[in-house]
C-alpha positions in Angstrom: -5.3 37.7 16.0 -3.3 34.3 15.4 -4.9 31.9 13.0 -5.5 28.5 14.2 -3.1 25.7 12.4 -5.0 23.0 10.9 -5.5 20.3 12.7 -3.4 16.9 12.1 -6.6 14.9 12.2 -8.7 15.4 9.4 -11.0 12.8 7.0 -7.4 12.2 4.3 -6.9 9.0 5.9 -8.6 6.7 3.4 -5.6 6.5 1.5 -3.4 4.7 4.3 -6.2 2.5 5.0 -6.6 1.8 1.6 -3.0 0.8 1.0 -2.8 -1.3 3.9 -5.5 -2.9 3.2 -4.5 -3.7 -0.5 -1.4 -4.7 0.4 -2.5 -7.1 2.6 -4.5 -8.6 0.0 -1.5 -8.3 -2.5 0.5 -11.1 0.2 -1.9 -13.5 1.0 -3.0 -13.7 -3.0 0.9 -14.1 -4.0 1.1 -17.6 -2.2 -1.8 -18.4 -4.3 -0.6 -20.4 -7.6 -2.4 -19.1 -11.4 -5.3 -17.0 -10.0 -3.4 -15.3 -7.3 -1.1 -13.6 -9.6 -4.0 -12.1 -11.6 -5.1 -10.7 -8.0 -1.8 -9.8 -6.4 0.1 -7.6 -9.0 -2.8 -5.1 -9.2 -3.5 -5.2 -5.6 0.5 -4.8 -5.2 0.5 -1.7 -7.8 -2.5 -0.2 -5.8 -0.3 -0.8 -2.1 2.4 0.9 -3.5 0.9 3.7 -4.9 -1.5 4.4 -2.0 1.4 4.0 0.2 3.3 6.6 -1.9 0.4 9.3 -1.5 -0.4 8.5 1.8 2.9 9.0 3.6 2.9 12.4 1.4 0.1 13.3 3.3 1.2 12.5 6.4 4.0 14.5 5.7 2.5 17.6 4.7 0.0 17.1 8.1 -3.5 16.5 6.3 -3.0 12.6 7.5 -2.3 10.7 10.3 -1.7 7.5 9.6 1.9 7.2 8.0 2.9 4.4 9.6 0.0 2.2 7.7 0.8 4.0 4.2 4.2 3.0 4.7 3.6 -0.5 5.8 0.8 -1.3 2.7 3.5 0.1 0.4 6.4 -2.4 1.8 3.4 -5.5 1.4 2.8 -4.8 -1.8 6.7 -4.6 -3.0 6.8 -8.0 -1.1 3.5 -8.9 -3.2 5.1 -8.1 -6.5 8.4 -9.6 -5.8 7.2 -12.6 -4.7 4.8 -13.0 -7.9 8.0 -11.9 -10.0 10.2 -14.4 -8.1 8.1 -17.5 -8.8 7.2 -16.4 -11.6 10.7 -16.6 -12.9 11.3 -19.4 -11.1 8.6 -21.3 -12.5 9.3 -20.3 -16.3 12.9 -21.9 -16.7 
């Protein structure tokens, strides 16, 4: 008898959310001059790295929600380059 595949939709989804999510954050707290930067870098380095496992899951098939991994991961570069742009802009 043929086993079953695994189904695409399983509970492994937290981590797209999660980068979404953060990334999000990361790009409205980068406009936001001093105390934004002490929010957006980590919320940046947690977008990117979410967004890194998360479309590894959807590749492998335990996740379905590659498309949000991906776009939390590109927010939160655009967090952290924004935060390093003024920040270099603002220390000449």
């Amino acid at each position: 008898m043929a086993r079953k595949p695994p189904s695409r939709f399983l509970y492994r989804d937290g981590v797209g959310n999660a980068a979404l999510i953060a990334g999000i954050v990361a790009v409205v707290c980068a406009f936001i001059p001093f105390v934004g930067d002490f929010i957006a870098v980590p919320a940046g380095v947690v977008a990117v790295v979410a967004g890194w496992v998360g479309l590894g899951r959807d590749v492998d098939g335990t996740a379905s929600n590659g498309r949000e991994a991906v776009i939390g991961a590109a927010l939160g570069g655009v967090a952290l380059f924004t935060v390093f742009l003024t920040f270099a802009t603002s220390s000449l």
